[in-house]
C-alpha positions, 0 to 999 in steps of 0.5 A, a space after each residue: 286846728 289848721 296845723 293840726 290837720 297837716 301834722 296828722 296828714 303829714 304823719 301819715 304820708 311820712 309813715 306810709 312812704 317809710 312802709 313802702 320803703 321796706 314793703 318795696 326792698 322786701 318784696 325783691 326776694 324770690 317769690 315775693 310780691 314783686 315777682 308775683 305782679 310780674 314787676 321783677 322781669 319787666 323792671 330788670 330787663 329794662 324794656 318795660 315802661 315799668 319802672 321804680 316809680 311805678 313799684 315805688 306806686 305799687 308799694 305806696 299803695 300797699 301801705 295805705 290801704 294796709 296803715 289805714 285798715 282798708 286792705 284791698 287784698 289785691 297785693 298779698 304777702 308772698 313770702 314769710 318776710 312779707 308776711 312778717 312785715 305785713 303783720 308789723 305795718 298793720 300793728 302800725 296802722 292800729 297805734 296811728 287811728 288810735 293816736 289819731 282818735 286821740 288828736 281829733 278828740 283833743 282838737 273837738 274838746 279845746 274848741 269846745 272849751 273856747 266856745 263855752 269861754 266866750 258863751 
């Protein structure tokens, strides 16, 4: 059960970070939501204590709430490419609660099934 728990913690971390990856190199194009949250000028310029850790943050952030259905809105999709990867990364998010409802209910049943074995 123990290792499961990992595997799907781990499966989740892994997936969000690949997500804010993109989310993060996508949102660079003109208009995006980089610029928007006023990261672009401060980043480049080299005179903000902005840096790739917080966009990198940002973006992490972005992929959690957007992979785990919450969805805040408070970092939006500025341009169509954004909206696009958007639109991938929540079918993502639906496939992982549905793989994960599936390993929760195996994880519940075999440990229902040890449990009638030594009743």
């Amino acid at each position: 059960v123990g290792f499961q728990v990992v595997r799907i913690m781990l499966t989740l971390f892994l997936s969000s970070h690949i997500i804010a990856c993109v989310w993060w190199s996508v949102g660079w194009d003109p208009g995006g939501w980089v610029e928007s949250e006023g990261f672009a000028d401060e980043f480049l310029t080299g005179n903000s204590p902005i840096d790739w850790r917080t966009t990198w943050l940002t973006s992490f952030y972005w992929a959690i709430t957007t992979v785990t259905t919450i969805g805040y809105g408070d970092i939006t999709p500025a341009t169509n490419a954004e909206r696009i990867f958007a639109l991938f990364s929540m079918i993502i998010g639906v496939n992982f609660f549905a793989w994960l409802t599936g390993n929760v209910t195996n994880v519940l049943v075999r440990r229902s099934r040890g449990g009638d074995t030594f009743k």
